[in-house]
N, C-alpha and C positions, 0 to 999 in steps of 0.2 A: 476540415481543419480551420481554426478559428486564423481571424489576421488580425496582423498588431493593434487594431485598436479595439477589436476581442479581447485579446489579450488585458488591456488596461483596463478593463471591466469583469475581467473574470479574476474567479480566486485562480491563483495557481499552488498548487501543492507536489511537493518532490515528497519522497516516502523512501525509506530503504528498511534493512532490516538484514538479521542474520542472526549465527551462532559460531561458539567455537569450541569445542566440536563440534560438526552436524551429524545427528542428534548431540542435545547437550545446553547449557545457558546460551539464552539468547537475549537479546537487546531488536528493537525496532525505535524507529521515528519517524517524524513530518514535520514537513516546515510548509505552515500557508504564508500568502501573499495577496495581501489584497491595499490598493491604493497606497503602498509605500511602507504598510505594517506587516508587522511578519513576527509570526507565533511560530514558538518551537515544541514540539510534543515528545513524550520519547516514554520509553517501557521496558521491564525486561520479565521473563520468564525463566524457572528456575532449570525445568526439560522440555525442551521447544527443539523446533527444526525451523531452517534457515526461512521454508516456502511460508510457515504459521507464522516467523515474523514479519515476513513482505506481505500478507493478506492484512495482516492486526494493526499492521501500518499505516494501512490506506483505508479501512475500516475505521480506524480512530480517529483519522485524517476529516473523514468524510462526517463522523457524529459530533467532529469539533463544533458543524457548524449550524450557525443559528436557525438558518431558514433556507428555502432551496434559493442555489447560485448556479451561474453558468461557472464552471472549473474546467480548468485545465492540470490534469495530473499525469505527472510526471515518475516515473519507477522504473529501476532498472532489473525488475524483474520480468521477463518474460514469462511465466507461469502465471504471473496475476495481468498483467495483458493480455494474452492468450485468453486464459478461464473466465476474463468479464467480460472482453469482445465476441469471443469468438465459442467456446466449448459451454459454457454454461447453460445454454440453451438447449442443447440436446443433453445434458445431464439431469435437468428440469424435465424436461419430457419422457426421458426414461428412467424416472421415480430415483435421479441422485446415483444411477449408476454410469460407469463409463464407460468407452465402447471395448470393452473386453468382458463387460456385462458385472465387475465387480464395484462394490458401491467406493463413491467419488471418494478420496482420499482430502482431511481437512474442511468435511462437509457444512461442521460446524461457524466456522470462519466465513466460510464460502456465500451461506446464507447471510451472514452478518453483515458481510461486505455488501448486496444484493440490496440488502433489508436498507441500510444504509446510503447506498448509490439512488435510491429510487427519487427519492426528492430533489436530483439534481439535472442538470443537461452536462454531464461532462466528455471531454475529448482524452480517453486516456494514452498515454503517447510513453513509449518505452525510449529511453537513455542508454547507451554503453555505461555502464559501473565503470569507475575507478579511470576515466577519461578525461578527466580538468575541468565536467562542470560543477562551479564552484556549491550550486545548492544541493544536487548529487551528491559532494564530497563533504561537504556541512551535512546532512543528512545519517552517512555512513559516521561518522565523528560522534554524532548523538547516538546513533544506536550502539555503537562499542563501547561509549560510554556507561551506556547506559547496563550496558552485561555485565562489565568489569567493576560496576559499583553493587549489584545483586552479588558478585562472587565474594567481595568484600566484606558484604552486609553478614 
C-alpha cells in the first residue's frame, strides 16, 4: 500500500461505471489526478452491462496515459478488483476459462484492461459506491451522465 507521499507522486484514478437497466445503456468514467490536475473521462454504450462499463472505465483510465506511472486506482467495483488482483491469472492459464471450465465472461475488455495495466506499477484498491467519497460520487455523476446523454442522442 502506497503512503502519502506515494500518493503525491502517483496518479490516482477513481473509475465507476454502470447501466439502467442491467443489461441495457450504459455510461462509464475516470477521473485522474496527478499533482493538483485532474481530467475527466467518461463514455457510454448503447447495450452494455454494469461489469463492461466498470472494466471500460479503468481500461480507458489507464490508456489515458502518456507513459508508465506509479497509480493508485480506485473503483468500487469489486469484479474488476477481484479479476485484476486476484482471478485473472488462473483465467490466463487456463486458455481464458473459468473455474467451472466455461470461457471468462467480458474476455474482451478483460484483455484490454491487462494489455493496458502492463505499463504501469498500480495499487488497485476497492471503495464502498455511493459512500461520500466525493471522487467516487464525481465519478458515478459522469457516468450517468454520460448514459442519459446517449439515450437522448
Amino acid at each position: 500500500m502506497a503512503s502519502d507521499s506515494t500518493a503525491t507522486e502517483a496518479v490516482e484514478i477513481w473509475t465507476d461505471g454502470g447501466c439502467k437497466p442491467n443489461p441495457g445503456p450504459g455510461g462509464w468514467a475516470a477521473i485522474l489526478s496527478f499533482r493538483g490536475t485532474i481530467r475527466e473521462l467518461s463514455g457510454a454504450e448503447a447495450d452494455t452491462t454494469n461489469n463492461r462499463m466498470e472494466l471500460t472505465a479503468a481500461a480507458a483510465a489507464l490508456e489515458a496515459l502518456k507513459r508508465p506511472c506509479m497509480i493508485i486506482l480506485h473503483t468500487d467495483s469489486e469484479y474488476v478488483k477481484n479479476g485484476i488482483t486476484r482471478w485473472h491469472t488462473g483465467w490466463v492459464r487456463k486458455n481464458w476459462r473459468n473455474a467451472a471450465g466455461d470461457p471468462v465472461k467480458n474476455m474482451d475488455l478483460w484483455r484490454r484492461l491487462l494489455d493496458a495495466a502492463k505499463p504501469h506499477a498500480i495499487d488497485w484498491r476497492w471503495i464502498r459506491g455511493h459512500s461520500g467519497n466525493a471522487m467516487n460520487e464525481r465519478a458515478d455523476q459522469l457516468a450517468t451522465a454520460a448514459r442519459l446523454a446517449l439515450k437522448l442522442s
